[in-house]
C-alpha positions in Angstrom: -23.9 -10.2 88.8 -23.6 -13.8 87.8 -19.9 -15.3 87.3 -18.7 -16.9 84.9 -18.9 -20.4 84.8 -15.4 -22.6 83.8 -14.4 -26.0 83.1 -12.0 -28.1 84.7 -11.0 -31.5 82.7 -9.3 -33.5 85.5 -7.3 -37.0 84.9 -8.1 -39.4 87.9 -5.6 -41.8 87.3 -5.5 -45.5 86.7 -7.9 -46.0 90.3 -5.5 -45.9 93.1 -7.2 -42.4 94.7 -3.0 -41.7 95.7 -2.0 -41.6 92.1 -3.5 -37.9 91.2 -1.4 -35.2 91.0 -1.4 -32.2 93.6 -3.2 -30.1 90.8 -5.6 -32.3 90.8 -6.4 -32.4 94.5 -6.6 -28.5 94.8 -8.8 -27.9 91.8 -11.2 -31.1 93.0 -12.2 -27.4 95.9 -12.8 -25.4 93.7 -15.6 -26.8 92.2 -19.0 -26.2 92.8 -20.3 -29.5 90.7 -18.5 -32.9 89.6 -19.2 -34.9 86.6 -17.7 -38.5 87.6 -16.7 -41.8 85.6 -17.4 -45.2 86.8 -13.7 -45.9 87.2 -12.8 -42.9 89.5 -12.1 -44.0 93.2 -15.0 -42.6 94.9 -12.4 -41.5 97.6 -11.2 -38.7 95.4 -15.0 -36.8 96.1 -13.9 -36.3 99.4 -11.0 -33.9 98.1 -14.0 -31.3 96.9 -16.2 -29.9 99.7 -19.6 -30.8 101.5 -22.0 -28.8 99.6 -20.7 -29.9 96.5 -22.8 -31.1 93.6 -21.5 -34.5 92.8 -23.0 -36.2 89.9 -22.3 -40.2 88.5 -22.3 -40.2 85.1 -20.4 -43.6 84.7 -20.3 -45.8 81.5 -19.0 -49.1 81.1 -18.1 -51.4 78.1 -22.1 -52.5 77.4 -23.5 -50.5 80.6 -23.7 -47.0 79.6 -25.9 -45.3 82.4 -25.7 -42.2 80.9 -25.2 -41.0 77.7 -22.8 -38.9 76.3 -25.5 -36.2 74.7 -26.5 -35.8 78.5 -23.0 -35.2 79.9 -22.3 -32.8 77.2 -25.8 -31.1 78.1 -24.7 -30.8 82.0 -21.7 -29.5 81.0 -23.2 -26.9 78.8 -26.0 -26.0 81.2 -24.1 -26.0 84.7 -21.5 -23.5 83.2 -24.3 -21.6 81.4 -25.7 -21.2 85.0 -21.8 -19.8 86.2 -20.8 -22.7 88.3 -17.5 -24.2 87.9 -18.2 -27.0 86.3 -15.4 -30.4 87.4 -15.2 -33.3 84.8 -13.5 -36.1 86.6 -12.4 -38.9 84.4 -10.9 -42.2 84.5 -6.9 -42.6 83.7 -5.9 -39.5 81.4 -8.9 -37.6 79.9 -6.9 -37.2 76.2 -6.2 -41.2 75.8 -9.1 -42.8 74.8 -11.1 -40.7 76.9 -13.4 -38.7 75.2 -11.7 -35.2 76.8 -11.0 -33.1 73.7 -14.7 -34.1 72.5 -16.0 -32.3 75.7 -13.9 -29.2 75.9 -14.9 -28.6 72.4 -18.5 -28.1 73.7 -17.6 -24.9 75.3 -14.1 -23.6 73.9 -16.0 -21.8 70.9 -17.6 -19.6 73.8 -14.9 -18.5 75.6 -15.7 -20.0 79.1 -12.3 -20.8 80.9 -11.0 -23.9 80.4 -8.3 -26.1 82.4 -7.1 -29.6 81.9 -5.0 -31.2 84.5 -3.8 -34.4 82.9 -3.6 -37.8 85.0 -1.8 -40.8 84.9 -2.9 -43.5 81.7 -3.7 -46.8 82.9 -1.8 -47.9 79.6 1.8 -46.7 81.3 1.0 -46.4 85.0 -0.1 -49.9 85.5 2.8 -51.6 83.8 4.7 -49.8 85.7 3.2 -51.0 88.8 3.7 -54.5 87.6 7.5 -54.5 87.2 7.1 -54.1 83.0 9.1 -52.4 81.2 7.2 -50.7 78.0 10.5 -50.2 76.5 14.3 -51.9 77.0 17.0 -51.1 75.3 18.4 -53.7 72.8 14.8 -55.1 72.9 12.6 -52.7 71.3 12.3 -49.0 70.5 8.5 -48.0 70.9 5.1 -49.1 72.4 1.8 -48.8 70.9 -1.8 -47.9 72.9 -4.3 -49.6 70.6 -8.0 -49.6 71.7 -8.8 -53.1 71.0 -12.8 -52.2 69.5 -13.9 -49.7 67.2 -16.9 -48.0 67.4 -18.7 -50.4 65.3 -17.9 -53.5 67.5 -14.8 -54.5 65.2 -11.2 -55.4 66.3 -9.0 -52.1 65.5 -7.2 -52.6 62.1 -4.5 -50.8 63.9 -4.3 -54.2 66.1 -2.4 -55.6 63.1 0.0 -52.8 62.4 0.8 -52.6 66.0 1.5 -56.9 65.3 3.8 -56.4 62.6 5.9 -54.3 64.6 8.8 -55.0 67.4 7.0 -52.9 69.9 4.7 -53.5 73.0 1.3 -53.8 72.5 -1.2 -52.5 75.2 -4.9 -53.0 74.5 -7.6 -51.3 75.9 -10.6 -53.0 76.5 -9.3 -56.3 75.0 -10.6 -58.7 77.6 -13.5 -59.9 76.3 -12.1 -60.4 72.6 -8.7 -61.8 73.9 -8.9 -65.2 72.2 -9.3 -63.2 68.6 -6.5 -60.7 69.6 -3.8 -63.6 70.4 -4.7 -65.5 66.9 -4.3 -61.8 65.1 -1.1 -61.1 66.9 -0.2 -64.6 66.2 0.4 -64.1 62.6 3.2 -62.0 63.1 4.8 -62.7 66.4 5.8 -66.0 68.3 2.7 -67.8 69.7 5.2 -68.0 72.9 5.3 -63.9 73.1 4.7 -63.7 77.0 1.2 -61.5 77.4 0.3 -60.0 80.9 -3.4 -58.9 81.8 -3.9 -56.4 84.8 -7.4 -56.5 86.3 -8.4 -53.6 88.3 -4.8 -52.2 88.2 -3.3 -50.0 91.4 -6.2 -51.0 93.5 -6.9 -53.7 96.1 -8.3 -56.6 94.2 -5.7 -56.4 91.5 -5.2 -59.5 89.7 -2.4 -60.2 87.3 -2.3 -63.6 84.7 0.2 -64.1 83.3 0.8 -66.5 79.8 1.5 -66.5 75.8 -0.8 -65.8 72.9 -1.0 -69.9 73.2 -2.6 -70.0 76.5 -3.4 -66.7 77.3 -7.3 -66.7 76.8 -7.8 -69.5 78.4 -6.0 -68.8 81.4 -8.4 -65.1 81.8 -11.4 -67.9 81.5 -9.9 -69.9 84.1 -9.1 -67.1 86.4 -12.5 -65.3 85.6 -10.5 -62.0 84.9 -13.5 -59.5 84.3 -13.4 -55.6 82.5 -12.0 -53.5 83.2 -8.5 -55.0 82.4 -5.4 -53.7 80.6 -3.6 -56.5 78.2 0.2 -56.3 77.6 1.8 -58.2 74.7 5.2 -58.0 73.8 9.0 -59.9 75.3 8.9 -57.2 77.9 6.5 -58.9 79.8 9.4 -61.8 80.6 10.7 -59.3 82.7 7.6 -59.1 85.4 9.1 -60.7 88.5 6.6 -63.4 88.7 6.6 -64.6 85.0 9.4 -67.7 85.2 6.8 -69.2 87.8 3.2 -68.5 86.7 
């Protein structure tokens, strides 16, 4: 008799292979394929075992190798054919991440489903760096703001998010920094200190460090390339090396 296939929805973290949970480790052997992002440490495969199916289906900001209606079709397919079916994915699966979108494919059918969440870039990385996304006396909330829309445009809620005391951290904001830090601009002090984290956790992090004045310029100078997290806000005058960058 065939068994039944499952899904397991695992968070890799922000790309430091040490920072996944222990769930995550032990249900990276159970599987008997893997469905992998391009930002997943390619160290973490070694947690699931020799004969195990492991399949790249990485997209980047204006590289997507492989599109989502083929994921979702080796999702369908590979549990279909009862095999425990791994979805590894970058940072947290449910922030910006596409994870509900995929366990919807098969949660109408009653296949097993778990989720094992992992650490978002958007707190884990700021952490690393010595930032506070909230002080007391300072501010009371942070926002996670994706900086495009689907449609290529800057995220209305950028503005909202400007008009407001709290952090900003923007996803995928590199590229359109120079339009972010005029936006933010109109609400905030063109000398709010901005952080951007390249590669966060990993080896060939690179922090720079500015305002919304010079902040752009300073990623162009550097040559600061996706993917990288941007941090706006006065907590960022609390990073260890911001009174001398």
């Amino acid at each position: 008799m065939q068994k039944n296939g499952k899904l397991i929805l695992i968070g890799a973290g922000p790309g430091d292979p040490e920072l996944v949970t222990y769930k995550a480790v032990r249900k990276l052997a159970e599987a008997d394929v893997i469905l992998y992002d391009a930002l997943v440490h390619p160290d973490l495969l070694n947690h699931a075992g020799d004969d195990v199916e492991k399949i790249f289906v990485g997209k980047r900001a204006r590289q997507h190798l492989t599109r989502q209606e083929m994921i979702n079709r080796l999702i369908v397919d590979r549990i279909g054919e009862g095999q425990c079916v791994v979805r590894l994915k970058g940072g947290d699966p449910f922030i910006f991440g596409r994870g509900y979108e995929e366990i919807a494919l098969v949660r109408d059918s009653g296949t097993e489903i778990e989720v094992v969440p992992g650490l978002s870039s958007s707190t884990s990385l700021t952490a690393l760096q010595q930032i506070p996304l909230t002080l007391r006396d300072l501010n009371e909330s942070f926002w996670v703001v994706t900086a495009i829309t689907r449609d290529g445009t800057l995220s209305g809620d950028l503005r909202f998010a400007a008009q407001s005391t709290a952090t900003m951290v923007v996803l995928m904001g590199l590229r359109r920094l120079d339009e972010i830090a005029q936006l933010v601009c109109q609400y905030r002090s063109p000398e709010t200190p901005v952080a951007v984290i390249e590669n966060g956790s990993l080896p060939d992090e690179r922090v720079v460090l500015g305002t919304l004045t010079d902040i752009a310029q300073k990623t162009i100078e550097e040559a600061l390339q996706p993917p990288a997290l941007v941090v706006i806000g006065e907590v960022v005058r609390f990073h260890p090396h911001f009174e001398v960058s």
